[in-house]
C-alpha positions as CSV (number, residue, x, y, z in Angstrom):
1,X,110.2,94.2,95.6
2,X,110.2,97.7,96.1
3,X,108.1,99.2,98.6
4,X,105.1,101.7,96.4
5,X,105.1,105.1,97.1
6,X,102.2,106.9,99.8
7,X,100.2,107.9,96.9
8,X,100.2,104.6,95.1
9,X,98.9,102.9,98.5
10,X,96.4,105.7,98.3
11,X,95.4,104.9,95.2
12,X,95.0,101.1,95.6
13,X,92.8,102.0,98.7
14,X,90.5,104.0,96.5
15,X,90.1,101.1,94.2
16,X,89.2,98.9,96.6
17,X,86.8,100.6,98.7
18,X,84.9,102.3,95.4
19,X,86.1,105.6,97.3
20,X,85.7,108.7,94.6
21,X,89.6,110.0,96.1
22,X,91.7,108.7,99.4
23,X,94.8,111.1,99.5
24,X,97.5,110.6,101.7
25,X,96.8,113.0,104.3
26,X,92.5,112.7,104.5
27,X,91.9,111.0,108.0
28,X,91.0,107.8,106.6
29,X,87.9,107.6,108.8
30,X,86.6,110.6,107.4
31,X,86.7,109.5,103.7
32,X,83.5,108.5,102.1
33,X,83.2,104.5,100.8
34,X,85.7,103.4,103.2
35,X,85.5,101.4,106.1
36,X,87.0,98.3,108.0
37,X,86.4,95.6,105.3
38,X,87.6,98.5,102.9
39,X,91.3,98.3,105.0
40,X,91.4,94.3,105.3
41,X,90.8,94.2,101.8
42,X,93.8,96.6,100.9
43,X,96.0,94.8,104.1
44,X,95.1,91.3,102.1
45,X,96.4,92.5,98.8
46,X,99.2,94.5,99.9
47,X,100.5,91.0,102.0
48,X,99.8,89.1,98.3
49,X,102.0,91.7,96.5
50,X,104.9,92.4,99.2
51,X,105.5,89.1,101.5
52,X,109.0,90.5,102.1
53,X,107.1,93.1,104.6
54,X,105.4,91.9,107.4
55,X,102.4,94.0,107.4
56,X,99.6,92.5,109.0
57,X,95.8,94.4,111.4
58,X,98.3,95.8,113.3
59,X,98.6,98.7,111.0
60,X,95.7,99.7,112.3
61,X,95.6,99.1,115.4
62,X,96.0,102.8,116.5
63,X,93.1,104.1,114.0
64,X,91.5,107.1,115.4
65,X,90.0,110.2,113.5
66,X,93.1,111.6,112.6
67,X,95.1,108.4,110.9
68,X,95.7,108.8,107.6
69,X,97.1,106.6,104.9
70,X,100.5,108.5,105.2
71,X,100.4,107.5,108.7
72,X,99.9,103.7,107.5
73,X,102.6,104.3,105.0
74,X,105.1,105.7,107.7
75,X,104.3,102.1,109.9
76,X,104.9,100.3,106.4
77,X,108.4,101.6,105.9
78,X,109.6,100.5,109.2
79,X,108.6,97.0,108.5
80,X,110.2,96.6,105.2
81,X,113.7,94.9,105.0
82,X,116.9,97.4,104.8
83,X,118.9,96.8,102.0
84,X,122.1,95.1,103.4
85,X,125.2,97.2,103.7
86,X,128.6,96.4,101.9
C-alpha cells in the first residue's frame, strides 16, 4: 500500500485529536486539541492501515516545539519499503 501524502497524515491527525486544522508545517505541540494520546491514537491507526512500514513511538521520540507533522512524514518515508529494482 502506498504511503499517504503529508497532508493526508495531517488530516487524519485532525480527526483524531478533534483539532479544528493540523497543517503540515504547525509545530505539532503548538496546535490546539492535540496532545500525546492524540499521536498514539494516529501512530495505532496508521500501524492498522500500513503494516508494510514499521512506524512505531519512535516517531516521536525527538518531539520538541518545533516538530511538525512534515517532520513525522519525512521519518515515515524512510521507513517504508523501496520498490525493488529490475
Amino acid at each position: 500500500m502506498a504511503l499517504p501524502t503529508v497532508e493526508v497524515v495531517s488530516e487524519q491527525l485532525a480527526a483524531v485529536s478533534g483539532a479544528t486544522e493540523v497543517t503540515p508545517d504547525a509545530p505539532i505541540r503548538h496546535i490546539p486539541g492535540v496532545d500525546s494520546l492524540d499521536l498514539m491514537e494516529w501512530l495505532y491507526n496508521f500501524q492498522n492501515e500500513h503494516p508494510d512500514i514499521p512506524a512505531d513511538e519512535s516517531l516521536f521520540a525527538d518531539l520538541d516545539d518545533s516538530t511538525t507533522m512534515r517532520d513525522v512524514y519525512a521519518k515515515l518515508v524512510d521507513l517504508a519499503p523501496q520498490p525493488a529494482e529490475a
